[in-house]
C-alpha positions as CSV (number, residue, x, y, z in Angstrom):
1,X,0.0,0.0,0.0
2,X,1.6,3.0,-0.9
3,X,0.6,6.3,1.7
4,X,0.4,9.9,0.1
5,X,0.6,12.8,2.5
6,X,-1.4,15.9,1.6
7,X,-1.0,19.4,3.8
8,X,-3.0,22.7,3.9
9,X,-5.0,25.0,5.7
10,X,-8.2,23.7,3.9
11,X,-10.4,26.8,5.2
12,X,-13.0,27.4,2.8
13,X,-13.2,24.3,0.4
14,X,-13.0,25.3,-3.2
15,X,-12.4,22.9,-6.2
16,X,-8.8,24.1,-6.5
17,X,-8.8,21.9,-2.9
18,X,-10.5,18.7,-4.8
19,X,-8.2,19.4,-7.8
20,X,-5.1,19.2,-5.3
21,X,-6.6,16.3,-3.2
22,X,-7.8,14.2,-6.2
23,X,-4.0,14.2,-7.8
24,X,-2.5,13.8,-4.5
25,X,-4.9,10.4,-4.1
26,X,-3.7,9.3,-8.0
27,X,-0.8,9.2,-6.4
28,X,-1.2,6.1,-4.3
29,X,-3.4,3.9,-2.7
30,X,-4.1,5.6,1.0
31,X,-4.6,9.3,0.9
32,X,-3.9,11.4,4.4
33,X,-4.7,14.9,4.7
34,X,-3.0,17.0,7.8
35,X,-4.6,20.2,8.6
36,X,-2.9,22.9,9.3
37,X,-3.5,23.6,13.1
38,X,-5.5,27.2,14.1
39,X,-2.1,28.1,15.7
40,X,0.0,27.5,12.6
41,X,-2.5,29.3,10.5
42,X,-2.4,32.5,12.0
43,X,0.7,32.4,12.4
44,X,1.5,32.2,9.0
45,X,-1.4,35.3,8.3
46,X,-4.5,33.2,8.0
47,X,-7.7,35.4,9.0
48,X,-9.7,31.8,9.6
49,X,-13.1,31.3,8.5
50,X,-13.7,27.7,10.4
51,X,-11.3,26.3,13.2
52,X,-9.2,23.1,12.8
53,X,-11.7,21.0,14.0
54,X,-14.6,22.5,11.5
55,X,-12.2,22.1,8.6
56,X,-11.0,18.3,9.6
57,X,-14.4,17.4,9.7
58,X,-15.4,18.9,6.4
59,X,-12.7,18.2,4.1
60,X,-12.9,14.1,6.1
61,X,-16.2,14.4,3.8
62,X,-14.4,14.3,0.6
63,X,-13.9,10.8,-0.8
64,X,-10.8,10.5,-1.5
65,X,-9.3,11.3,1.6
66,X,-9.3,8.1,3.5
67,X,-7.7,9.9,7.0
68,X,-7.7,13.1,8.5
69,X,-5.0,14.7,11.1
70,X,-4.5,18.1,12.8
71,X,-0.6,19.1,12.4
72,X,1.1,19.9,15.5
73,X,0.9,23.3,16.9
74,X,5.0,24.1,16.0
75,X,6.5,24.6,12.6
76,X,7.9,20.8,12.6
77,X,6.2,19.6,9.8
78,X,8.6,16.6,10.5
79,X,7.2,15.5,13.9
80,X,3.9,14.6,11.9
81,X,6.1,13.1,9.0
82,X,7.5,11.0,11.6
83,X,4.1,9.7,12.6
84,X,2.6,9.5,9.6
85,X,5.6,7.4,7.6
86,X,4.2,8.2,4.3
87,X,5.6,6.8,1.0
88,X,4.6,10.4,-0.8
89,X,4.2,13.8,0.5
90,X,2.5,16.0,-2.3
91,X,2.9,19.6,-2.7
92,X,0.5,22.0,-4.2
93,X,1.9,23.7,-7.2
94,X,1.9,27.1,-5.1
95,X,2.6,25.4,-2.4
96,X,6.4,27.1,-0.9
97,X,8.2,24.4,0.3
98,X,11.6,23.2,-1.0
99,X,10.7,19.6,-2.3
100,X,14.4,18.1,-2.0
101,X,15.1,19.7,2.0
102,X,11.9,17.5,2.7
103,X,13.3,14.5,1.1
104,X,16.7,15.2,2.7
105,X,14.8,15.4,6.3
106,X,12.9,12.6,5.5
107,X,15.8,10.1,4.8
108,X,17.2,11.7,8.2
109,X,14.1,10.0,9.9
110,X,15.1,6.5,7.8
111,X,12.4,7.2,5.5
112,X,13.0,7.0,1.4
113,X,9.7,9.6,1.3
114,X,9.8,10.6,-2.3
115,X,7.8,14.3,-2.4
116,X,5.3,14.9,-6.0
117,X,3.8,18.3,-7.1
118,X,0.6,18.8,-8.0
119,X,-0.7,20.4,-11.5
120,X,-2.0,23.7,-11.4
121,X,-6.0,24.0,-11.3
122,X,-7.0,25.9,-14.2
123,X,-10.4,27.4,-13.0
124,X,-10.9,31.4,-12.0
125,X,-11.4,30.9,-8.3
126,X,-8.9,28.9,-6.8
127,X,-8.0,30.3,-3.8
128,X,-9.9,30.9,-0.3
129,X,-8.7,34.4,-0.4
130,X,-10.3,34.9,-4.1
131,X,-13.3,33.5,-3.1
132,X,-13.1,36.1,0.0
133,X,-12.4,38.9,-2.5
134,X,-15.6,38.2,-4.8
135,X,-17.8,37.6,-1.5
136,X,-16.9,41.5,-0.4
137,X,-16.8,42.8,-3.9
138,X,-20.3,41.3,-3.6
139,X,-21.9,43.6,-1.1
C-alpha cells in the first residue's frame, strides 16, 4: 500500500482543494490529509473562516481522503512526518516548500519519502482568499 501525505490550511473548500486532493490520491493507494492547526495558520497570516476541528471534519467528507490529522501546533512539519511514515508527500503547485530539504529530512528519519507536485488547477477561483475577495466585492 503506498501512503500519500497531503497538507494545507483547507479553510474554505473550493475545487482548487478537490483538484489538489484528487492528484494527491492518483498518487497512491491511502490518501492522508494533515490540517494545518489554528495556531500555525495564524501564524502564517490566515484570518480563519472555520477552526481546525470545523475544517478536519469537512474536508474528512471528501472521498478521497481516507484519514484526516490536525498538524502539531509548531512549525515541525517533521514531527507529523515521523508519525505518519508516508511513502509520498504531495505539494501544491503554489505550495512554498523546498521539495528536495523535505526529502533530505525525510531520509534523516530513515524514510526513502519521495515528495510529488501537483498540477496547477486551471479554473478562475482557486484560492480561499479569491473567493473572500468576490464575497466582499459582492456587497
Amino acid at each position: 500500500m503506498i501512503k500519500v501525505m497531503a497538507s494545507g490550511v483547507f479553510d474554505i473548500l473550493h475545487l482548487g482543494h478537490v483538484h489538489y486532493l484528487r492528484e494527491s490520491k492518483s498518487f497512491g493507494d491511502y490518501l492522508v490529509v494533515v490540517i494545518a492547526s489554528d495556531y500555525i495558520a495564524q501564524k502564517h497570516g490566515k484570518e480563519l473562516v472555520f477552526n481546525e476541528n470545523e475544517r478536519s471534519a469537512l474536508v474528512s467528507e471528501l472521498k478521497m481522503v481516507d484519514e484526516v490529522m490536525v498538524g502539531h501546533s509548531d512549525d515541525n512539519i517533521f514531527k507529523t512526518v515521523a508519525e505518519l511514515k508516508p511513502d509520498i508527500i504531495t505539494l501544491g503547485y503554489d505550495q512554498k516548500f523546498d521539495d528536495s530539504y523535505i526529502e533530505t529530512e525525510c531520509k534523516k528519519l530513515g524514510l526513502n519519502t519521495k515528495v510529488r507536485r501537483t498540477s496547477p488547477y486551471d479554473g478562475t477561483i482557486n484560492s480561499s482568499s479569491k473567493i473572500r475577495q468576490k464575497i466582499l466585492e459582492s456587497i
